[in-house]
N, C-alpha and C positions, 0 to 999 in steps of 0.2 A: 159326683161319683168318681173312684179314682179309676185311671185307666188300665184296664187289664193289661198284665204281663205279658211279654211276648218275648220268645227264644229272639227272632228277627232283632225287632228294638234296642233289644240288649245288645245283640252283636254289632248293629248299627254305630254304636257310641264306641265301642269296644273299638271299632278299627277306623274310627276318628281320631283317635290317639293321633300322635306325631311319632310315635315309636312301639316296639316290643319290650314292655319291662317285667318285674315280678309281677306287679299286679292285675298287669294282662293275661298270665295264666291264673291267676287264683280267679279272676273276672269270668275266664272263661270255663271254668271247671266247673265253678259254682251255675253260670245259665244253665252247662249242659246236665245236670243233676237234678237242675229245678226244671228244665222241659223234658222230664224221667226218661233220660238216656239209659239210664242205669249207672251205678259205679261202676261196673266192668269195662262197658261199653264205652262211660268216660273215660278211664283210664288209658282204653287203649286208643280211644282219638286223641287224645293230649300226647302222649307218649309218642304216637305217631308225628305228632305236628313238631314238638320239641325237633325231635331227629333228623326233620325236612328242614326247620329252620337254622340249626346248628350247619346240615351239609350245604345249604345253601348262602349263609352267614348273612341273612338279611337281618333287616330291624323296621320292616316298612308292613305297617299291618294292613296293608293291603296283600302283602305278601299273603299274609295266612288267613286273610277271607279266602284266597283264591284255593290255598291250601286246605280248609278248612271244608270246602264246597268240594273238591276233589275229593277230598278221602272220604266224606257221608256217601256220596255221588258213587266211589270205587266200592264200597262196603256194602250198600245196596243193590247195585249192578252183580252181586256174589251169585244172586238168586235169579232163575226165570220168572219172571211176572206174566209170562202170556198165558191169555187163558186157553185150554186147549178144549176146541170146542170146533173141532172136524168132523164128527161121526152124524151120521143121521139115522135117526134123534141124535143131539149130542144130551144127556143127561146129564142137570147139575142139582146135587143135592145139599140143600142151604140149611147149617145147623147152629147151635148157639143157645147160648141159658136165655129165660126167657127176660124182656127187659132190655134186649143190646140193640134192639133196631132190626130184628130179625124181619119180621113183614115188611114193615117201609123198604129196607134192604131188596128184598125181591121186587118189588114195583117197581124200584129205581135200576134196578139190574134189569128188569122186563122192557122196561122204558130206553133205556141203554141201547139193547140188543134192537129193539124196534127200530132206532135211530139210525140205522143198519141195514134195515130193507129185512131184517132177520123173523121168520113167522116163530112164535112164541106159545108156548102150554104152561100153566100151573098147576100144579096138583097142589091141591089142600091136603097135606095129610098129617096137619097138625089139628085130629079129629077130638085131640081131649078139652080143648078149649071153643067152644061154642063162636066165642068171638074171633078167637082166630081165620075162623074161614070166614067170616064178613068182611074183616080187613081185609084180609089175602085177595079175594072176591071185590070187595071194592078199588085197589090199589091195580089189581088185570085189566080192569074196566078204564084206570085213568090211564093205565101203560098202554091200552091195544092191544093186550094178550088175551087171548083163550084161558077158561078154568072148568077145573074139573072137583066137583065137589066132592062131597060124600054121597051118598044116595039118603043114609038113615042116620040118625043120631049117633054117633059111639063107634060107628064104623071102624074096622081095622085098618090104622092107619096104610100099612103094608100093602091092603087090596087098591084101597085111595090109588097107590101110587103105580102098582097095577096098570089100573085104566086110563090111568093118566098118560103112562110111555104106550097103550094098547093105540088108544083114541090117536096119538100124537103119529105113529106108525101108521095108520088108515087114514088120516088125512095128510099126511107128510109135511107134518110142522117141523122144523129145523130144529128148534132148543125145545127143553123140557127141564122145566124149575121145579123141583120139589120142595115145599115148603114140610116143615118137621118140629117133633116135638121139643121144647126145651125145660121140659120137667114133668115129668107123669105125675097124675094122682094115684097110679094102679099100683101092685107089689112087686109087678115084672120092671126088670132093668131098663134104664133108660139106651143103654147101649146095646143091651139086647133088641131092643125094639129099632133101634136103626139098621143094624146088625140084618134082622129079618128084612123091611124093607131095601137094603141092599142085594142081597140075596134075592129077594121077588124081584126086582129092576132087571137083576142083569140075568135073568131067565130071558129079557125079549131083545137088551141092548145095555153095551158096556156105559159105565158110570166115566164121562168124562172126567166131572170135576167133584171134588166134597169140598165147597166151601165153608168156613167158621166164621161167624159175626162178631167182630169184637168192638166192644164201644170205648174209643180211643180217651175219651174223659176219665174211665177209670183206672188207665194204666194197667199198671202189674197186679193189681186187684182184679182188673178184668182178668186176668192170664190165669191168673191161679183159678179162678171159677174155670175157665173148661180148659183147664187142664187135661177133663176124662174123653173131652170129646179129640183132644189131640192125640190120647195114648190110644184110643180104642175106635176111631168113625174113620180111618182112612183120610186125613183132612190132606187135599192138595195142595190148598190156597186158601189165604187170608183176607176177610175184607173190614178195615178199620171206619167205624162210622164216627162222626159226631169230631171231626178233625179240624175243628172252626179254629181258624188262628193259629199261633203256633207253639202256643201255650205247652204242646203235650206232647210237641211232635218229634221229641227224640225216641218215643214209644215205637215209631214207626220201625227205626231202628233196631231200635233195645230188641223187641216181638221177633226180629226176622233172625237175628242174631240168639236168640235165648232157645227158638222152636225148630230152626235150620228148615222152618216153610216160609214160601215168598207170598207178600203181600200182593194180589192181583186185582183189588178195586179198593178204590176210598170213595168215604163220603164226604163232603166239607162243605156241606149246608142241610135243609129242610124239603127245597124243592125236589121234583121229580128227578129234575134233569141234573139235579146236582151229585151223581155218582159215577165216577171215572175209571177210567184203568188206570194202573201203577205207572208210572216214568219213572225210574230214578233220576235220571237228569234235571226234568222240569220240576222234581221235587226239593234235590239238593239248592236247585239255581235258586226257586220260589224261599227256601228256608234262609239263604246264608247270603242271596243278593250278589 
């Protein structure tokens, strides 16, 4: 079987060379478009490297790994990554079309904050899918979190989350995960319907964070799909799942640059424990070596 592509690899050979030639830029244009930088986003990290190594008149492509780790590293470092989660409850509301790792997402976020000494609530209040709250419900269970179900079938998601930040306040859990819909069967708006559950929330306590789930394999396909939830759910922060390798990881980029919101967790594996906070540093260093 052949061995998967990797942005790293590529750049590996790339700055084995013995020099900076033409083909060094078309070399490197071509990875960063094929690990879906974006063409804007590659343009302007070329653009920018050309005009470093022109003022600096090297020819050592060591040179512009180091260049190259900097400017992802500077370009990333643009956006806060921390997540803000001071208030007690801190309220985070976890949104995303359905499909992107949205439940796993929260148990690994659950499981995160527990590692932390941090006491934890979920609300199920993604009550139009049945299975939804079994996952959600199972995934609290492997994290060490608290859940809050529905009481009846079809429940209004909104009250869900309710009792969720209620309960969370009378026992003085710290965080409180709201899990949510990502596609209704009903005739009412999907955005209306977070809309309300926002509104119900910060009747008892402000909405730290509005996270988005996006599944880093589909790229800019993923982006375009919730688009709606960036123009319309208040999204504060970004969390890219499914980030194995580095196959895809100019996305990271591209997303933060294309939506001007900062990426504040990744996932880059299956396990629990495999969901992290954002570095850019340890990201650039891990990317470009």
């Amino acid at each position: 079987m052949a061995e998967r592509w990797s942005l790293g690899s590529a750049l590996r050979g790339m700055f084995a060379k013995r020099t900076i030639d033409d083909e060094t830029w078309t070399d490197l244009e071509d990875a960063l478009i094929k690990a879906d930088f974006g063409p804007d986003v590659t343009e302007q990290v070329v653009d920018d490297l050309r005009a470093k190594v022109q003022r600096y008149s090297t020819t050592d492509p060591r040179d512009l790994q180091r260049m190259l780790r900097e400017t992802i590293e500077e370009k990333l470092s643009a956006f806060d990554t921390t997540l803000k989660l001071s208030e007690r409850p801190a309220v985070v509301l976890v949104v995303g079309v359905n499909g992107v790792g949205k439940t796993t997402t929260i148990g690994k976020f659950a499981r995160f904050l527990r590692t932390y000494d941090r006491s934890v609530l979920i609300g199920a209040a993604d009550t139009f899918r049945a299975a939804a709250v079994d996952q959600v419900a199972t995934w609290a269970e492997r994290a060490g979190a608290g859940i809050v179900r529905p009481q009846h079938e079809g429940q209004d998601p909104a009250s869900v989350a309710f009792q969720t930040v209620e309960k969370a306040k009378n026992d003085g859990t710290e965080i409180v995960i709201i899990d949510t819909a990502g596609r209704l069967q009903t005739k009412g708006g999907l955005m209306d319907e977070l809309g309300k559950i926002k509104r119900v929330v910060e009747k008892q306590a402000p909405i730290s964070e509005v996270l988005l789930v996006l599944d880093a394999t589909t790229g800019q396909n993923g982006l375009a799909q919730a688009e709606a939830f960036i123009q319309h759910a208040g999204v504060t922060g970004l969390v890219l799942t499914k980030l194995d390798g580095s196959a895809k990881a100019g996305f990271v980029l591209a997303v933060q640059e294309k939506t001007g919101i900062p990426i504040k967790l990744i996932g880059q594996g299956e396990g629990i424990n495999d969901l992290t906070g954002f570095t850019p540093h340890v990201f650039a260093q891990n990317l470009v070596g």
